[in-house]
MDAnalysis code that builds the backbone (N, CA, C; Angstrom):
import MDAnalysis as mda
import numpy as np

u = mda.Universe.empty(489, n_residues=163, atom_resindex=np.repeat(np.arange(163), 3), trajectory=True)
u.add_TopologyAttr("name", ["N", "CA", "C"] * 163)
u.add_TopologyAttr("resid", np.arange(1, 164))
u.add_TopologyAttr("resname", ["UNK", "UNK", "UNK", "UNK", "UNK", "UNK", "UNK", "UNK", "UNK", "UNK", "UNK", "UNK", "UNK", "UNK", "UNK", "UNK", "UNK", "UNK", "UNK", "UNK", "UNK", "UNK", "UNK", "UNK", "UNK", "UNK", "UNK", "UNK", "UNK", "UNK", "UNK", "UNK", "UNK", "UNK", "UNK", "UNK", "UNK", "UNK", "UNK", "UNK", "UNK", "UNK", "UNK", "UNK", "UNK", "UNK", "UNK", "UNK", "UNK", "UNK", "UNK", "UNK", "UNK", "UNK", "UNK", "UNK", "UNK", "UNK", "UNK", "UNK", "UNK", "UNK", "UNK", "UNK", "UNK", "UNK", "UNK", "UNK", "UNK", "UNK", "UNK", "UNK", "UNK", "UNK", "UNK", "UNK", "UNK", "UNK", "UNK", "UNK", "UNK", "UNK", "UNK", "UNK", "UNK", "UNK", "UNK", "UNK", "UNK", "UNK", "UNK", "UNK", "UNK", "UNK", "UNK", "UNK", "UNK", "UNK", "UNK", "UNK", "UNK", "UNK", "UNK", "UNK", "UNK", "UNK", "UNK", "UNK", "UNK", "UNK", "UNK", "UNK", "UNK", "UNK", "UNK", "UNK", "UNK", "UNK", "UNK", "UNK", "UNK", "UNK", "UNK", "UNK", "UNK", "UNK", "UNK", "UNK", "UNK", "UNK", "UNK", "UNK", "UNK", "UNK", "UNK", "UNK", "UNK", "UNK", "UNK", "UNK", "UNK", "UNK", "UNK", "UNK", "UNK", "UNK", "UNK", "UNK", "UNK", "UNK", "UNK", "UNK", "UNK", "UNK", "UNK", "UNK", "UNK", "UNK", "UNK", "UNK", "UNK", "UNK", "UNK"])
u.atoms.positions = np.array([
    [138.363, -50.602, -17.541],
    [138.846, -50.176, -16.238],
    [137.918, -50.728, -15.161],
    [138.566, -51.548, -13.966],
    [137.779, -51.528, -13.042],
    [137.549, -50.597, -11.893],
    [136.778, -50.739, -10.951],
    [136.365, -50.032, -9.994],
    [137.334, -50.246, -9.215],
    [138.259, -50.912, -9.030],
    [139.801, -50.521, -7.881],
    [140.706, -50.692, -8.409],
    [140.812, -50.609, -9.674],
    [142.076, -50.268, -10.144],
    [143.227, -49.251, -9.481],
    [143.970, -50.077, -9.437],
    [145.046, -49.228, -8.462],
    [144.844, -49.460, -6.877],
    [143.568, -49.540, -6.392],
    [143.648, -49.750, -4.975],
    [144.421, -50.623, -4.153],
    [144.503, -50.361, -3.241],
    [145.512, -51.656, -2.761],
    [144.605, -51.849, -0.980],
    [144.132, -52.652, -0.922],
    [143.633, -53.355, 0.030],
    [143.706, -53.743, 1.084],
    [143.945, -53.737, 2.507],
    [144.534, -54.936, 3.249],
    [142.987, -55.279, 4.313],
    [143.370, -56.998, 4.033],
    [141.938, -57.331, 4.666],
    [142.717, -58.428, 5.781],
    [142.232, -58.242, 6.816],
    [142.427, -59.106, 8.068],
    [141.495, -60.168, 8.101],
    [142.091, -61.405, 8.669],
    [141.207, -62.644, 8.182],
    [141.087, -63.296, 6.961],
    [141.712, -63.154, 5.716],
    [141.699, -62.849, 4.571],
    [141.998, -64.029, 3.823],
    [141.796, -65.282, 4.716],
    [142.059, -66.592, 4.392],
    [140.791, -67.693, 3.699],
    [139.880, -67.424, 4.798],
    [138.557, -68.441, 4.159],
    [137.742, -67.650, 4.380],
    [136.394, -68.108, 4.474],
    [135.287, -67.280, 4.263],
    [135.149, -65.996, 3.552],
    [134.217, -65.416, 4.433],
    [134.109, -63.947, 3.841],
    [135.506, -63.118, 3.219],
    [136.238, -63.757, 4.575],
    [137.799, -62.747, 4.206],
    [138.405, -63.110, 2.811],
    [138.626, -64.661, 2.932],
    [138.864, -64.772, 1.340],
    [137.780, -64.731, -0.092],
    [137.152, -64.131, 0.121],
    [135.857, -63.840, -0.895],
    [135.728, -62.671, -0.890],
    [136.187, -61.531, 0.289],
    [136.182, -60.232, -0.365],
    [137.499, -60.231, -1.013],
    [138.812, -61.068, -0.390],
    [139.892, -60.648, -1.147],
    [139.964, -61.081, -3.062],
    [138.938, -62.409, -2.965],
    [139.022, -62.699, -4.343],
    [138.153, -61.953, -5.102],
    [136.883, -60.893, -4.608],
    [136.123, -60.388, -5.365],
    [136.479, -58.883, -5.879],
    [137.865, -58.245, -4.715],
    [138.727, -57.309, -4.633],
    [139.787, -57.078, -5.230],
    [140.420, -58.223, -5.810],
    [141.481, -58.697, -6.740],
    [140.992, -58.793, -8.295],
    [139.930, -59.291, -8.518],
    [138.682, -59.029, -9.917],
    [138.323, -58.327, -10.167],
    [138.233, -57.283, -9.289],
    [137.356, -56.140, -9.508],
    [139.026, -54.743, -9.569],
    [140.060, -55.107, -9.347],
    [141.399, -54.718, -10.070],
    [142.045, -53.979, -8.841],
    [141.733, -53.940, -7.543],
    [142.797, -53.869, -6.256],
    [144.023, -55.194, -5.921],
    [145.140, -54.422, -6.088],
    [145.761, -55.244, -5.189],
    [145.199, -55.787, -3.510],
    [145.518, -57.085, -3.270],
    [145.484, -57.116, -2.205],
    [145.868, -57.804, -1.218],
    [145.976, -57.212, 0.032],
    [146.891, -57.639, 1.374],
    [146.568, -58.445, 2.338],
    [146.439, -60.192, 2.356],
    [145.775, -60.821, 2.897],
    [146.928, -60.991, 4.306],
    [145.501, -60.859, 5.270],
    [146.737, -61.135, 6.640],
    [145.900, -62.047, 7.462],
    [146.531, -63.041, 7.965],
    [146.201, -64.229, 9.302],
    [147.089, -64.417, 9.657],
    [146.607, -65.363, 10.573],
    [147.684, -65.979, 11.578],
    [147.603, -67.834, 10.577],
    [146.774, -67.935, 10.126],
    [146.591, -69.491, 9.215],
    [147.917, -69.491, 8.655],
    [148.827, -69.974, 8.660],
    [150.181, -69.710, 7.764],
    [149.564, -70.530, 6.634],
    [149.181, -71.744, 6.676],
    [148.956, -72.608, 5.641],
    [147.671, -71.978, 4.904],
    [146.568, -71.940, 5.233],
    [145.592, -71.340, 4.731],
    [145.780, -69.762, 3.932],
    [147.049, -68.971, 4.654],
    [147.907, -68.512, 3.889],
    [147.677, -68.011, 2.678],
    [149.170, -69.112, 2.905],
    [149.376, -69.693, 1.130],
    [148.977, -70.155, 0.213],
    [148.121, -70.241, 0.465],
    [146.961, -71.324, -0.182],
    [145.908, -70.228, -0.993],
    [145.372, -69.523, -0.020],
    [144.518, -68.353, -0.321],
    [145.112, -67.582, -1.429],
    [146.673, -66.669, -0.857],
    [147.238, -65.996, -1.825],
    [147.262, -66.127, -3.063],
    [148.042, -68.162, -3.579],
    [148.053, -69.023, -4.113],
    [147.136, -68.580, -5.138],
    [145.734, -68.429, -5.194],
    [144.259, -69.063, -5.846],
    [143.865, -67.999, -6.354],
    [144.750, -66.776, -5.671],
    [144.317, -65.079, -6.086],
    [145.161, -64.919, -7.780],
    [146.435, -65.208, -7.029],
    [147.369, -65.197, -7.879],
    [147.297, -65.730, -9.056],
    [146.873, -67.133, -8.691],
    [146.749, -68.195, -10.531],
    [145.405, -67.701, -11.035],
    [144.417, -66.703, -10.356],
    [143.350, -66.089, -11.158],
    [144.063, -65.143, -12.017],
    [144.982, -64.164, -11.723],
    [145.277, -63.543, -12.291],
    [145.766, -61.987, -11.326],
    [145.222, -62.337, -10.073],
    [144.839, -61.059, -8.904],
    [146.211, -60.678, -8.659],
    [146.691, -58.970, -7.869],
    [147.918, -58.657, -7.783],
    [147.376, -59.439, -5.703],
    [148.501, -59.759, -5.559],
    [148.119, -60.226, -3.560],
    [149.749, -60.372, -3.161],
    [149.509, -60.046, -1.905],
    [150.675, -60.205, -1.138],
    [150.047, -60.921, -0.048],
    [150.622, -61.829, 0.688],
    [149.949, -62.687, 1.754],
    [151.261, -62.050, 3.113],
    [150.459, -61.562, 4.114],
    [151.253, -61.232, 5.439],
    [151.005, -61.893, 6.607],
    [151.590, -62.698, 7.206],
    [151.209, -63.039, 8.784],
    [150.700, -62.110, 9.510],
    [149.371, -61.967, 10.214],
    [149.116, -61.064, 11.188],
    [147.907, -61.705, 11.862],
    [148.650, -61.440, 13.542],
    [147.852, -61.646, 14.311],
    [147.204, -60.218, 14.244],
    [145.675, -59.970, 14.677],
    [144.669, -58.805, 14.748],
    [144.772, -58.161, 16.140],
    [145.386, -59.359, 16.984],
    [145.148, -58.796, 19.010],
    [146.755, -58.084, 18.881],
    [147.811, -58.371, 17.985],
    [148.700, -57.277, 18.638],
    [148.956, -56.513, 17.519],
    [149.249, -55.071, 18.351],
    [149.766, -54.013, 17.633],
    [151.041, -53.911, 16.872],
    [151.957, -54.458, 17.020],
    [153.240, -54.306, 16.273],
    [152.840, -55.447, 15.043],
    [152.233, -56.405, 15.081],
    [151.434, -56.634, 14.328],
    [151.073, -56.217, 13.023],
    [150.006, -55.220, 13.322],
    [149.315, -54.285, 12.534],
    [150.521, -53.517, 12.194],
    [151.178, -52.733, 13.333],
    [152.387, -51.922, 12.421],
    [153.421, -52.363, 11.521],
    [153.729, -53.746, 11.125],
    [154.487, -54.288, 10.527],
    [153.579, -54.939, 9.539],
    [152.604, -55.081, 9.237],
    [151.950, -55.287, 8.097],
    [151.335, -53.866, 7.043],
    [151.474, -52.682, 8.316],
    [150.979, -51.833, 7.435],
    [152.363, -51.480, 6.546],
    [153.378, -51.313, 7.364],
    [155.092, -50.878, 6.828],
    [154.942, -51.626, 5.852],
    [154.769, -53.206, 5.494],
    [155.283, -53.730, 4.977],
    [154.437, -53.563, 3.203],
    [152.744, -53.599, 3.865],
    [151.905, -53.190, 2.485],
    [152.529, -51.506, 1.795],
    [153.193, -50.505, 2.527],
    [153.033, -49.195, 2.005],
    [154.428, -49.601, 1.208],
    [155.900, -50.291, 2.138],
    [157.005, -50.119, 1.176],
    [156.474, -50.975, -0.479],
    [155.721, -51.916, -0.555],
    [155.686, -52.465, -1.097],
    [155.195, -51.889, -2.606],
    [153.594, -51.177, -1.730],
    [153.038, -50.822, -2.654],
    [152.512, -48.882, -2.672],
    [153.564, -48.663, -2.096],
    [153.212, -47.116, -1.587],
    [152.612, -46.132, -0.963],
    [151.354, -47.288, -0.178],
    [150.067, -46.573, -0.069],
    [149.150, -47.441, 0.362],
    [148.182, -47.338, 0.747],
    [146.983, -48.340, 1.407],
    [145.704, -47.435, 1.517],
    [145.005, -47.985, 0.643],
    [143.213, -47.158, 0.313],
    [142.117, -47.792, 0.975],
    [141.937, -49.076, 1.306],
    [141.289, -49.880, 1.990],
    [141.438, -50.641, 3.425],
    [141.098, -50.431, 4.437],
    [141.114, -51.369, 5.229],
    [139.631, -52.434, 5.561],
    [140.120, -53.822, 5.416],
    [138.809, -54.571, 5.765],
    [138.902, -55.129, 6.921],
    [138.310, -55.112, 8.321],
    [138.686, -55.815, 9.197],
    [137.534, -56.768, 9.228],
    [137.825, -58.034, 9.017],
    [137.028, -59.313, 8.874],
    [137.176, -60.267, 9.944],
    [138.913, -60.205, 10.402],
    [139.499, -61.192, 11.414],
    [137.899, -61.247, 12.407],
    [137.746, -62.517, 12.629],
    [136.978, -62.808, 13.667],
    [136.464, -64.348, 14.131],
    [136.202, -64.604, 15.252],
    [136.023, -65.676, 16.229],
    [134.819, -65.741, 16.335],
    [134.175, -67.036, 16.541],
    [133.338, -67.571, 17.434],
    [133.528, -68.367, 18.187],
    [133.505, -68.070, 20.062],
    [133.648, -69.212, 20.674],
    [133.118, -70.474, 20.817],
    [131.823, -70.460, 20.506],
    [130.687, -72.125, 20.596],
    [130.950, -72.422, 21.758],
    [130.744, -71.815, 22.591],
    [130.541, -72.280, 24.219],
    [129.582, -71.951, 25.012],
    [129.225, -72.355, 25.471],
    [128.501, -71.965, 26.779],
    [128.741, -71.149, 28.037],
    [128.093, -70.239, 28.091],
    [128.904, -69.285, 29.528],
    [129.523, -70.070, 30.583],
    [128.382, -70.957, 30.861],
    [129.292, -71.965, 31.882],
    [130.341, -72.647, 31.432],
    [130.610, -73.275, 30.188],
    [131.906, -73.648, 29.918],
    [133.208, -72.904, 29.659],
    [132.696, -71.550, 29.002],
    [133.561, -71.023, 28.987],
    [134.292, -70.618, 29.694],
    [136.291, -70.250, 29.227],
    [137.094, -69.780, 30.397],
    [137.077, -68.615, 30.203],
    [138.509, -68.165, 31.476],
    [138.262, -66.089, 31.097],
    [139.227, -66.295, 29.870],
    [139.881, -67.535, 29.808],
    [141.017, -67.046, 28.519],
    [140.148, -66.886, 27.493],
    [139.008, -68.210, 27.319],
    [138.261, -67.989, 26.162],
    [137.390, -66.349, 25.817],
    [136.969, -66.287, 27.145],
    [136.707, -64.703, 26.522],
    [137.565, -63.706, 26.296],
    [138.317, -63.538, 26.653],
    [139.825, -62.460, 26.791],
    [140.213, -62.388, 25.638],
    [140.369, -63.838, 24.689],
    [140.820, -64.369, 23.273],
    [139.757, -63.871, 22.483],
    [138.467, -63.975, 22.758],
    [137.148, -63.808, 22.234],
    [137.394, -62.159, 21.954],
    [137.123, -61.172, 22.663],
    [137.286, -59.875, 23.160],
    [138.485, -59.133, 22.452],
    [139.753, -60.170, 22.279],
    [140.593, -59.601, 21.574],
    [140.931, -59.524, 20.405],
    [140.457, -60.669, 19.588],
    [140.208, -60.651, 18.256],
    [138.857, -59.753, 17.636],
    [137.601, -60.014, 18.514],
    [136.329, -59.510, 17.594],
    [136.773, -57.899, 17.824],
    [137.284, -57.510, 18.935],
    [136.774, -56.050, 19.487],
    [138.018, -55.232, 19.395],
    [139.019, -55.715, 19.848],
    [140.284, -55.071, 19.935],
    [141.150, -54.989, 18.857],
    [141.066, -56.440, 18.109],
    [141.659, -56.354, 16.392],
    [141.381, -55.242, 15.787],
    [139.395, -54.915, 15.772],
    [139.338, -54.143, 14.993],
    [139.686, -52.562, 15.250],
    [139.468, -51.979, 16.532],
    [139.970, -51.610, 16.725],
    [141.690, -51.016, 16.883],
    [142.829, -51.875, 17.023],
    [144.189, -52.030, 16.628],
    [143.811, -51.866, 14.915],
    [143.471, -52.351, 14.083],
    [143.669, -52.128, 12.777],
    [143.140, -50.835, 12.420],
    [141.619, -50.352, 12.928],
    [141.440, -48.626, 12.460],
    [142.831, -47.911, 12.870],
    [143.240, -48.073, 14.210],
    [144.234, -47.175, 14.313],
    [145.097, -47.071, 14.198],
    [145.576, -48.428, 13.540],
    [147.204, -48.373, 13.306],
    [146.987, -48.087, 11.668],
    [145.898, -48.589, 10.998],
    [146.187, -47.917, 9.650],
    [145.402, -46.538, 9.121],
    [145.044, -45.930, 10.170],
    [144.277, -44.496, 9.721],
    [145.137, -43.740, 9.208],
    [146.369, -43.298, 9.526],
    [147.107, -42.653, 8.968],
    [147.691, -42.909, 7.584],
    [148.088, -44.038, 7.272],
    [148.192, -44.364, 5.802],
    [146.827, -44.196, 5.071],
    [145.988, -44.399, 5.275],
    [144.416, -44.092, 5.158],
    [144.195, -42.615, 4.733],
    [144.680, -41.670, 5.718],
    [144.724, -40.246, 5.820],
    [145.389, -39.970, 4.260],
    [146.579, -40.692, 4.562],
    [147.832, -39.959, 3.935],
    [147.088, -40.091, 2.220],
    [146.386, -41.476, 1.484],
    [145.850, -41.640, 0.325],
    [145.044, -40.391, 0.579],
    [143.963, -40.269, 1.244],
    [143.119, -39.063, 1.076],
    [141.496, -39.366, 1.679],
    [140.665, -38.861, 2.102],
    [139.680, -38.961, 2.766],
    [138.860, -39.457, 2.052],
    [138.902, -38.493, 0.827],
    [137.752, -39.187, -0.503],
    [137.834, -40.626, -0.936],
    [138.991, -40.428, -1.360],
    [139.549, -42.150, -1.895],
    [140.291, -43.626, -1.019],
    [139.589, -43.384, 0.629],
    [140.119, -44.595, 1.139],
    [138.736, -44.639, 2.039],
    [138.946, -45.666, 2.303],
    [137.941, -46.457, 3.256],
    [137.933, -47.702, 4.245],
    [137.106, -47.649, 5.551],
    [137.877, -48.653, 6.059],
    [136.421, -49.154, 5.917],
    [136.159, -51.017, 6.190],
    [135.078, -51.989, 6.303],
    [135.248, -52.568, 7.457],
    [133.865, -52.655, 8.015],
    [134.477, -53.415, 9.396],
    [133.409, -54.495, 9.024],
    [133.444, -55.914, 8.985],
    [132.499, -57.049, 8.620],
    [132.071, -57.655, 10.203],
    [130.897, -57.947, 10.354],
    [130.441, -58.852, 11.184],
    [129.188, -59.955, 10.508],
    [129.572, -61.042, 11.215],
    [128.573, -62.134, 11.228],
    [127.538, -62.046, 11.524],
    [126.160, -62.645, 11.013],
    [125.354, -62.561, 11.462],
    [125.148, -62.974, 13.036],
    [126.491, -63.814, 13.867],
    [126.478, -63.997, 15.347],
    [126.603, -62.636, 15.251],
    [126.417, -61.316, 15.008],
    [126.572, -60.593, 16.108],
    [124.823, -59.844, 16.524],
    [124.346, -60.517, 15.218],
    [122.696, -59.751, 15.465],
    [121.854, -60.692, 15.978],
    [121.896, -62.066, 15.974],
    [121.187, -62.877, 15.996],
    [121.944, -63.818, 16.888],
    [121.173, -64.480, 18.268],
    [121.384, -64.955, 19.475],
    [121.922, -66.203, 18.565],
    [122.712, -67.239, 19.530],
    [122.166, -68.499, 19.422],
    [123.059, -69.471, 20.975],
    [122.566, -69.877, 21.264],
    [122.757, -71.069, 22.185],
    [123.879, -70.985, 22.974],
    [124.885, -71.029, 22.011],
    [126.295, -71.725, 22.194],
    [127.272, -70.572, 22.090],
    [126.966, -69.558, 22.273],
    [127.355, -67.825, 22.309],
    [127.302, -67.536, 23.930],
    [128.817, -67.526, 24.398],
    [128.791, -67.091, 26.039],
    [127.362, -65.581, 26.273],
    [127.854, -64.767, 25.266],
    [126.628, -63.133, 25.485],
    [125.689, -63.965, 25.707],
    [124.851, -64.528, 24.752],
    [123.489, -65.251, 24.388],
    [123.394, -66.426, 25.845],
    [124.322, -67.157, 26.092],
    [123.268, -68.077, 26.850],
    [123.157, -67.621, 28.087],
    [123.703, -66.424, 28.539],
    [123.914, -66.024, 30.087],
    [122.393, -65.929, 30.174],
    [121.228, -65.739, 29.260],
    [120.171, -65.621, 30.078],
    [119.510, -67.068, 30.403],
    [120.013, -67.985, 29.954],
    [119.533, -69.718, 30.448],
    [119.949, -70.250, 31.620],
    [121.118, -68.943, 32.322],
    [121.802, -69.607, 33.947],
    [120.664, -68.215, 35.087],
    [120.288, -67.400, 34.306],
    [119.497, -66.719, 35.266],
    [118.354, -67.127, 35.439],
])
């Protein structure tokens, strides 16, 4: 027996990096799981690699900045699989800009994926969350080491090189 047997997962971002490495280490370890981006191709691809391991995965389109979004990926993980024990919110950006280069879209875009995704995903899936049970669900929220450690090309970080 593994340690998530039965769990069922849904991780935002869930394509490369971290996101697809918790989903493949989450799928081994015996959770289903619910990979969501906006990558359509990266996708399939991801799902793909879960699947020919042997992993249970469902791959969902989801953008993290809107809410109907999130509510149509959560509908779609519970009809599927009854229930949702995990949330991972991974979705996340780095701009590589410079304050001075940067636009307001770039931050607005910035702001809405790192901060507001995760946010939109605690709250649109707490209640399915609830509904498994307090003991047995959990949500993850992942950050990069950009969020502890400055560097250069980070609008936060270089605003102190224009003062």
């Amino acid at each position: 027996m593994n340690r998530l047997d039965g769990k069922i997962a849904l991780i935002s971002g869930g394509t490369r990096g971290i996101g697809a490495e918790t989903a493949r280490k989450m799928a081994e370890a015996g959770a289903t799981v619910v990979i969501g981006d906006v990558l359509a191709d990266t996708l399939r691809q991801t799902a793909s690699e879960i699947s020919n391991a042997g992993g249970k995965v469902l791959a969902l389109a989801l953008d993290v900045t809107s809410e109907a979004g999130w509510v149509a990926a959560v509908a779609e993980a519970t009809k599927q699989f009854g229930k949702l024990d995990i949330l991972v919110n991974n979705a996340g950006m780095f701009l590589s800009k410079d304050v001075m280069d940067a636009t307001m879209e770039d931050w607005n875009r910035l702001v809405a994926v790192n901060l507001m995704g995760v946010w939109l995903g605690t709250k649109v899936c707490a209640p399915a969350l609830a509904e498994t049970g307090r003991s047995s669900s959990a949500i993850v929220n992942v950050s990069s080491v950009a969020g502890i450690v400055g560097d250069m090309a980070d609008p936060l970080n270089s605003m102190t090189r224009v003062a």
